[in-house]
C-alpha positions as CSV (number, residue, x, y, z in Angstrom):
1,X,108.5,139.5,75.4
2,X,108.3,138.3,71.5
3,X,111.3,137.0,70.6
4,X,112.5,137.7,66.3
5,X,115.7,136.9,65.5
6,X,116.8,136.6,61.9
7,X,119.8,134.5,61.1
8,X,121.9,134.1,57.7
9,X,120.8,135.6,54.5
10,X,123.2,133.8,52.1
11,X,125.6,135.7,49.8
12,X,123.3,138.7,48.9
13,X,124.6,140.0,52.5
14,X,122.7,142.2,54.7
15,X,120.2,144.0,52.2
16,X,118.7,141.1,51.5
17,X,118.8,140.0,55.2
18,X,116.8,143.5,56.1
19,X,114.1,143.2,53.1
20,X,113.7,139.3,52.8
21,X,112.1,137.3,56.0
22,X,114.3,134.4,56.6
23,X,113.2,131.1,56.3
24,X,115.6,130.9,60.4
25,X,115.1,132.5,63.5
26,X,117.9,132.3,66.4
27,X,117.9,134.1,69.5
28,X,120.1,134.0,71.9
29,X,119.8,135.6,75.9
30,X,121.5,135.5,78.8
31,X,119.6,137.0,81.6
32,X,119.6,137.7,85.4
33,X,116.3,134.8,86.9
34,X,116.0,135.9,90.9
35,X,114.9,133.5,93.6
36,X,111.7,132.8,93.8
37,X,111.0,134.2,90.3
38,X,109.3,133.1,86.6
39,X,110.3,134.5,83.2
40,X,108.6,133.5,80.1
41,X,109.9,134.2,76.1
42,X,107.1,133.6,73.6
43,X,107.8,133.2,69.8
44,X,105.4,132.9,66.5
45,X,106.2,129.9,64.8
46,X,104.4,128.3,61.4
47,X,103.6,125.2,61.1
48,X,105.9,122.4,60.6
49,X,108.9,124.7,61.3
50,X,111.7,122.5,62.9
51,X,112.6,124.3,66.3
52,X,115.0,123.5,69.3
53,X,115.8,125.1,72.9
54,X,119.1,124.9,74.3
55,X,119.7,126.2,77.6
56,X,122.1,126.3,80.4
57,X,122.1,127.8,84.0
58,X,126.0,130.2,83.9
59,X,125.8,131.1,87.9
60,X,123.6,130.7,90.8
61,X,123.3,128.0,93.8
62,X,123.1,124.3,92.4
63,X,123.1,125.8,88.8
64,X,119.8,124.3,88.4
65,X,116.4,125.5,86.8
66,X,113.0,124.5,85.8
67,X,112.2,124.6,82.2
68,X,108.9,124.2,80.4
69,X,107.9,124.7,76.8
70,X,104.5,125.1,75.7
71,X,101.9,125.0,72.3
72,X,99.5,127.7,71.6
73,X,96.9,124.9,72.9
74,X,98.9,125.2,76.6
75,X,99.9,120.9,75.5
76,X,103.1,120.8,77.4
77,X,105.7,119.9,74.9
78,X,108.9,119.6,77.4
79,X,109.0,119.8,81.2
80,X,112.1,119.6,83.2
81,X,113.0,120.1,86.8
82,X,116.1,121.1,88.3
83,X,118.2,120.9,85.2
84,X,121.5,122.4,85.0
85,X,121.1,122.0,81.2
86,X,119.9,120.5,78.1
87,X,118.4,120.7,74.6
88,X,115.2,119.8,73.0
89,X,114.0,119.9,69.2
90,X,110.6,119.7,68.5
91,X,108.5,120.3,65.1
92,X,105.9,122.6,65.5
93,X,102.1,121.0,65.1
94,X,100.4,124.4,64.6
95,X,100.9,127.8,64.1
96,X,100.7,130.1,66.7
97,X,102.9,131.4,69.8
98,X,104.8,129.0,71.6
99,X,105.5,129.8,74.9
100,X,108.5,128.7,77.2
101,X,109.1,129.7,80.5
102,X,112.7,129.7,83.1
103,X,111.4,128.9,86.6
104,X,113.3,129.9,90.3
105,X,111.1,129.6,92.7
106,X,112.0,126.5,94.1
107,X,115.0,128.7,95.4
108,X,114.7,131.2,98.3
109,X,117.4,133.3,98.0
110,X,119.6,132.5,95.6
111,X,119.4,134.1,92.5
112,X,120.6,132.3,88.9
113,X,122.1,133.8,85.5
114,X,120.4,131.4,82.9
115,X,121.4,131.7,78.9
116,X,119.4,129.9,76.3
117,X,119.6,129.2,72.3
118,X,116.3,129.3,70.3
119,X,117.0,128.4,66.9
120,X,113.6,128.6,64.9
121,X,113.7,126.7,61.3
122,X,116.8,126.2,59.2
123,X,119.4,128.4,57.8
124,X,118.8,129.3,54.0
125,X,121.1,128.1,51.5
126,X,124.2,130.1,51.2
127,X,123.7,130.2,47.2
128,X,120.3,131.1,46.0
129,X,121.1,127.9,43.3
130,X,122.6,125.4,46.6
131,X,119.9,123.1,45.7
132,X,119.8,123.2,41.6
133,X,120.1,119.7,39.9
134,X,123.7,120.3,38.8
135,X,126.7,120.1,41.2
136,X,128.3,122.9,43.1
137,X,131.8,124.6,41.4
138,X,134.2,124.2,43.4
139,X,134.7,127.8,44.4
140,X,131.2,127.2,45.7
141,X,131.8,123.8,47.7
142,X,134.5,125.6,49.1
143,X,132.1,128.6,50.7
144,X,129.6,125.8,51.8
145,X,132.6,123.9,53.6
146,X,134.0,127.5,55.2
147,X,130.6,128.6,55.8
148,X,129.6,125.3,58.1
149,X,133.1,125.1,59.6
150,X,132.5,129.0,60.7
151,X,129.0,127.9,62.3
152,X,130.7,125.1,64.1
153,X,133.3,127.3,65.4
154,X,131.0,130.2,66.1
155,X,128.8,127.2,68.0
156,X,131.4,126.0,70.0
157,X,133.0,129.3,71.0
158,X,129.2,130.0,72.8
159,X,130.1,126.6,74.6
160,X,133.4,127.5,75.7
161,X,132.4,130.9,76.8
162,X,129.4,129.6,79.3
163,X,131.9,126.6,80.4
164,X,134.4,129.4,80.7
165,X,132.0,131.5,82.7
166,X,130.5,129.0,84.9
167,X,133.9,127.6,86.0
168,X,134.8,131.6,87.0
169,X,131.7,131.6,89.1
170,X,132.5,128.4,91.1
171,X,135.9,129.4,91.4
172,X,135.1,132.8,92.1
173,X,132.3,131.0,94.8
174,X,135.2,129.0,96.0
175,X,137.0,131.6,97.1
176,X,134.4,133.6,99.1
177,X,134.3,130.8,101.2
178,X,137.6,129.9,101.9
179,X,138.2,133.3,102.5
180,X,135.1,133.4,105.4
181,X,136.4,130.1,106.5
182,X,139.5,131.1,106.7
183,X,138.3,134.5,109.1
184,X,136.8,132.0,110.7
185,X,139.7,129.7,112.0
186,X,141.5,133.2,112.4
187,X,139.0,134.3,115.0
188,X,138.9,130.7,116.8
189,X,142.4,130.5,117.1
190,X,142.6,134.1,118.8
191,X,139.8,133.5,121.3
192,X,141.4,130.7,122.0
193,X,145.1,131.7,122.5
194,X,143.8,134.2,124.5
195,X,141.8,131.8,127.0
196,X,145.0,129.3,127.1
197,X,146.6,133.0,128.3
198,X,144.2,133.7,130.8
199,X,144.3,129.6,132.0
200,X,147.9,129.3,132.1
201,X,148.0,132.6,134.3
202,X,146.2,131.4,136.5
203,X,148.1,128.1,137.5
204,X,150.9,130.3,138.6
205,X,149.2,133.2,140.4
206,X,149.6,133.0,144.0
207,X,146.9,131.8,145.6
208,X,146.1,133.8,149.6
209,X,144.9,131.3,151.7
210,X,142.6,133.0,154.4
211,X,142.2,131.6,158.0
212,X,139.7,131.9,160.3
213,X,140.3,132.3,163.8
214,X,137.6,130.6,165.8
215,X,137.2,132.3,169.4
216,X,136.2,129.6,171.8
C-alpha cells in the first residue's frame, strides 16, 4: 500500500492544492491489525525531507504493538516492542521508499485497532511572500496566528478523540467482565443455596433404623 497524502496549499485554496505537488505529505489511518498478523505502509520520500511517525494502539489486549521503520537500504531506522505509543522524527538520508511495518503476532488471539500519523516534510507557507525580506501586514500575521492555532486545535482534537476512544474500549472491556463475573457469582450462589437446601433437609428427615433379628 503507497501511502500520498497532500496537506495545506496556502491561500490559493484547492486548485492549487490539485495542480501543484506540495512540498507536505500527511496521512493519517486507523486500521483493524489481527492477532498474529503484520501490516506494512510504504511511502516515497526525497532526500533530506524531515519526516515523523506517530502512532497509537485505540483497542485490543494490553494496547500494545511492535513498530519498525525501515530505509530503502532495509538500515533499521526505529524499532520498538510492545509499545502502546510513541513518536519518532527522522530526516531521510536517501531517496527512495521507506517502509514501516505494525506487528501482532506476538498475540494469539487478540486482535488490536492501531492509528498512526505520517507527516512527510513541512507545511508550505500560507502566503506565497511568508518568507520575503519585509515584515508581514498585520492582516497577514493575523492568518499565520489563526492558521497555526487551527493546526494546534485540529492536532489536539485527534488526541482527544483516540484518548476518548481508548477509554470507551476499556470501559466498554470493563463491563463485559463484570457482567461475566457477575453470572458467575449468580450461578455459585444458586448451586449453592440449593445444596444448603438439600443438606439442611436432610438433618431433619427421619432416619428408619432397621434391626436384624438373629435366630439362634
Amino acid at each position: 500500500m503507497l501511502l500520498r497524502g497532500y496537506g495545506t496549499a496556502g491561500p490559493w485554496g484547492w486548485l492549487t492544492l490539485l495542480l501543484v505537488a506540495c512540498a507536505a505529505w500527511a496521512s493519517e489511518i486507523t486500521f483493524e491489525l489481527p492477532d498474529n498478523a503484520k501490516q506494512c505502509f510504504y511511502e516515497e520520500i526525497v532526500q533530506g525531507t524531515k519526516c515523523t511517525l506517530e502512532f497509537q494502539v485505540i483497542t485490543g489486549g494490553h494496547y500494545d504493538v511492535d513498530c519498525r521503520l525501515e530505509d530503502p537500504d532495509g538500515i533499521v531506522l526505529y524499532k520498538e516492542m510492545k509499545k502502546q505509543y510513541d513518536s519518532f522524527t527522522f530526516t531521510a538520508s536517501r531517496n527512495g521508499t521507506y517502509k514501516f511495518c505494525f506487528s501482532n503476532e506476538f498475540s494469539t488471539f487478540t486482535h488490536k485497532t492501531v492509528y498512526f500519523d505520517f507527516q512527510v516534510g513541512e507545511d508550505a507557507p500560507l502566503f506565497p511572500s511568508e518568507n520575503r525580506a519585509t515584515a508581514l501586514t498585520q492582516m497577514e500575521s493575523a492568518c499565520v496566528s489563526i492558521h497555526e492555532a487551527l493546526k494546534s486545535v485540529i492536532d489536539y482534537q485527534t488526541h482527544f478523540r483516540l484518548r476518548e476512544a481508548q477509554g470507551r474500549s476499556r470501559a466498554e472491556d470493563l463491563n463485559t467482565r463484570v457482567a461475566y463475573w457477575s453470572i458467575g457469582e449468580a450461578i455459585i450462589l444458586f448451586v449453592a443455596s440449593i445444596g444448603q437446601v438439600f443438606l439442611l433437609k436432610s438433618f431433619f428427615s427421619d432416619k428408619r433404623t432397621t434391626t436384624t433379628c438373629v435366630a439362634s
